[in-house]
Structure formats: structure tokens, C-alpha cells
N, C-alpha and C positions, 0 to 999 in steps of 0.2 A: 840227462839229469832232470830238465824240465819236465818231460813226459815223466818220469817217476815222480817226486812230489806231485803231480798233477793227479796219477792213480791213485797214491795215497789219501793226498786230500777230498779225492770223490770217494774213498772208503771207508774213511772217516767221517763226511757228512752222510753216507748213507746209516751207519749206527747212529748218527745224532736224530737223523729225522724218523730212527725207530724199525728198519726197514730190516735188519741185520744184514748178516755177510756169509756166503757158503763158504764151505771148509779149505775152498783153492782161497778165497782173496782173505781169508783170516792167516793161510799162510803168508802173502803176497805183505800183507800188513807188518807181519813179524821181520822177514827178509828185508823191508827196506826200513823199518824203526833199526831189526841190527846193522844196516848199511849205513845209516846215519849216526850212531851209537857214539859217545863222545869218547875221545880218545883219552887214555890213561893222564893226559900232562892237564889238559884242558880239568878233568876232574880234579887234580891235585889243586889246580888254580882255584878250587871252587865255582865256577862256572853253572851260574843256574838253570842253562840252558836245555831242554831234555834232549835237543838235537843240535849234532855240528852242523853248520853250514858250511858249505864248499866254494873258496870262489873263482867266479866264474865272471867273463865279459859277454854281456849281453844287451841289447836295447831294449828301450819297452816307455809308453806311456804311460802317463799317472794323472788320471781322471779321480776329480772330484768336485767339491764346491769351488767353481770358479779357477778350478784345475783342467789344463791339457796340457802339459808338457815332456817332450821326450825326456828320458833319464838312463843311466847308467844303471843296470843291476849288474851289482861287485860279488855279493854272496847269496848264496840259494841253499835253504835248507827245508826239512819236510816243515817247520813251525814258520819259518817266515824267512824272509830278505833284507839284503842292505843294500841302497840305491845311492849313485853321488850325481850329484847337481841335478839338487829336486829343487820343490820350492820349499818353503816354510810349511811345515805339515804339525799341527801341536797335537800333545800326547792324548789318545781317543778319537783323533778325527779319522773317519774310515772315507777311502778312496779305492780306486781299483787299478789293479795293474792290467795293461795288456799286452801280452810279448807274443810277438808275430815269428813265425817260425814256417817258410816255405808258403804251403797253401793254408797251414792251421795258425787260428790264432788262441791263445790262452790267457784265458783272463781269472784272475782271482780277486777277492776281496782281501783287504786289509784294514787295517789300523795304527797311525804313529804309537811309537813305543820310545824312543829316543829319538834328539836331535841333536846335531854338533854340526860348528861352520865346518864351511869347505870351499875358500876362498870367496866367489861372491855368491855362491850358493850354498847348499846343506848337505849332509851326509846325514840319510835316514834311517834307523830301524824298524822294520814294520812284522807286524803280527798276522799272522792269515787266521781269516774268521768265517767262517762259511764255508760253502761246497764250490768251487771252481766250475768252469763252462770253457768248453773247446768247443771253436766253430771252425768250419771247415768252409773257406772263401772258394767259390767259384762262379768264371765266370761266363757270364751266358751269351755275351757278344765280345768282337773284340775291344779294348781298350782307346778310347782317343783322348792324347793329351788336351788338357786345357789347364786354366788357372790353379788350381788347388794341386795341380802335379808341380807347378814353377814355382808358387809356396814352400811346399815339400823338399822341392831340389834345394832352395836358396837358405832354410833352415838346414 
């Protein structure tokens, strides 16, 4: 599911930056706006969202001003996510996700859009704003522990 919002969202930043799209990814584009397409109940609810979100347990960081902390992402959809036990994020402040996945990592831009407690931390809604970047980690020697892995463990 990551990997599709991720194609989307590089297909969508490439019409914004002018570039257009050939006739496979304008199909590619339709197929997963109707894969995400809000269901019959969610519309009666009024629901102003263009896209459902689906959810989903996943990790990921949330880098920004004076931001590094792992967070929960709960729900994934092609316009944005909802992450629990973030930090305090107010409505416009843009940060980035990064969710690691095998050897690839996916990082997107966002934006708060709501916030609600959740216990000593928040449950966020964020908005994706920009073109997403997949990196693909490897590595060129092997790996030796040291401090910032016993960090990692003890977090």
C-alpha cells in the first residue's frame, strides 16, 4: 500500500512541476484514485475527504523543526496519514515522514491538519504536499556496532 501512494504521489508531483504523464501512468493514476475512492457510508457521512484512508500498522519518523521522533502510522491514504504518539505538530507546520521498509526508505513531505490528545502524546492528521523520494540504502562495508545502534536498541 505504501509503494502505491508513493507512485501516486511522484504522479501527481510530476503534472505539478509541468512535466505531464504518458497514457500508462494517467491510467495508473485513475486505478488507484478509483482504489482509494470513498466508500458509499463514508459519503453519506459527508466526509470531505477526496480519498479513504486504510489502516494500517507501520513505523516511521517525523523530522522537523526540532523534530526526530519515531511514531506510529495508523492510517495511509493517497492525500495523507494519521500517526499516534507524535509530538505536538500545529495546523501548517510541515515536517517529513520517513518509513523504512527492507532496504528502501520513503519519505514524504507533509503538513499538520488536526490534532487530538492521545494519552501523553497526540494523534495527528497530516496532509502530503510535494513529490515523495525513495532511497534505496546500501551497504558498501559490513556493519559494526557502536553507540548510536545501543541508542536505537534502548529507544
Amino acid at each position: 500500500m505504501l509503494e502505491d501512494v508513493f507512485q501516486y504521489r511522484t504522479l501527481i508531483g510530476k503534472c505539478a512541476l509541468g512535466v505531464g504523464l504518458e497514457w500508462d501512468e494517467i491510467e495508473l493514476v485513475t486505478i488507484l484514485e478509483a482504489r482509494f475512492e470513498p466508500t458509499k457510508g463514508e459519503r453519506t457521512k459527508h466526509v470531505s475527504r477526496k480519498f479513504r484512508r486504510e489502516p494500517v500498522r507501520m513505523t516511521a519518523v517525523m523530522r522537523g523543526d526540532r523534530i526526530n521522533d519515531r511514531v506510529e502510522l495508523v492510517e495511509l491514504g493517497l492525500g495523507g496519514m494519521v500517526v499516534r504518539n507524535a509530538p505536538y505538530i500545529a495546523r501548517g507546520e510541515q515536517i517529513e515522514m520517513v518509513v523504512e521498509i527492507g532496504e528502501l526508505s520513503y519519505r514524504f513531505r507533509a503538513q499538520g491538519v488536526w490534532l487530538k490528545d492521545d494519552g501523553d502524546d497526540y494523534k495527528v492528521g497530516l496532509a502530503f504536499i510535494g513529490m515523495p523520494v525513495c532511497l534505496h540504502k546500501v551497504a558498501v562495508s559490513r556493519h559494526l556496532a557502536d553507540v548510536v545502534d545501543q541508542i536505537a536498541a534502548a529507544a
